[in-house]
N, C-alpha and C positions, 0 to 999 in steps of 0.2 A: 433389502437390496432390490433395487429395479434391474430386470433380468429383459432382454430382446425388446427394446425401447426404439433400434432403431434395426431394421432387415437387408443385411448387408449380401441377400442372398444375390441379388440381383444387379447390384454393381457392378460395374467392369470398367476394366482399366483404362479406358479413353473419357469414361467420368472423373477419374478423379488425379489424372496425372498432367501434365503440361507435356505436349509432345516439345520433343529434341530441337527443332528445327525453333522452337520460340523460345529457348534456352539463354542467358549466356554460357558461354563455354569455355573452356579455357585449351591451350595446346599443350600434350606434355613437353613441347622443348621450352614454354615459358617459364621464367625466371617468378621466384617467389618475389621480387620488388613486385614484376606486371599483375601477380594475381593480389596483392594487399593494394593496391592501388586502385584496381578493377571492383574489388569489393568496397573499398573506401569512396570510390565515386557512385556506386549502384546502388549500396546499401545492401547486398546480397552478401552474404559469408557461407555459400554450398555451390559449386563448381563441378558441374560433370566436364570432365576431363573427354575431349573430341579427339578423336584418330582423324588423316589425313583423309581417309572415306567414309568421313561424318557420323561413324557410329561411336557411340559413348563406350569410352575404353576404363573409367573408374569416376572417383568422384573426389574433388576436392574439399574436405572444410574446413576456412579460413580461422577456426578456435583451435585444430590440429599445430596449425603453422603459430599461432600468436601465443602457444602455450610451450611449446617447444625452447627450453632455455637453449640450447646445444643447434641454434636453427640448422638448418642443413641449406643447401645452394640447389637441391634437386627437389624435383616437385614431385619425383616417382615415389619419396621416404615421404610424400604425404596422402599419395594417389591410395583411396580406398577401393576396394570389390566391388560392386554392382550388382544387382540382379535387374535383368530386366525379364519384360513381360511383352505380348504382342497386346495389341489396344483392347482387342477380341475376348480376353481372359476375364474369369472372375478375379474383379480388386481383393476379396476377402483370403 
């Protein structure tokens, strides 16, 4: 086995993440039409879900929604948890 190939001591989270603000995003009052559409023209299927004061309140993925036989009309029965991090943090 190759063991510390690569040293992720030093990384941090403004390396290796896309800040918010260059996101698309989605609204939680948008309709699951807006967000399969929004994916179908972008080619993106992962959706951080934006609050009214721009901070990311969960996360949408569009395989959630396309696998759902029972679809639901709310986007909050597909809004995932979050963790976020300040830029500052070790990524590891």
């Amino acid at each position: 086995m190759i063991h510390n190939v690569v040293d992720y001591r030093h990384v941090r989270v403004r390396d290796v993440m896309v800040p918010l603000v260059q996101c698309l995003t989605v609204d939680p009052q948008a309709s699951i039409e807006q967000v399969l559409e929004l994916s179908s023209t972008s080619g993106v299927d992962r959706f951080p879900v934006d609050s009214t004061d721009g901070k990311a309140v969960g996360l949408v993925n569009v395989l959630d929604i396309l696998l759902d036989k029972t679809r639901s009309t709310s986007l909050a029965r597909y809004t995932r948890r979050i963790i976020t991090a300040a830029d500052g943090e070790p990524a590891y």
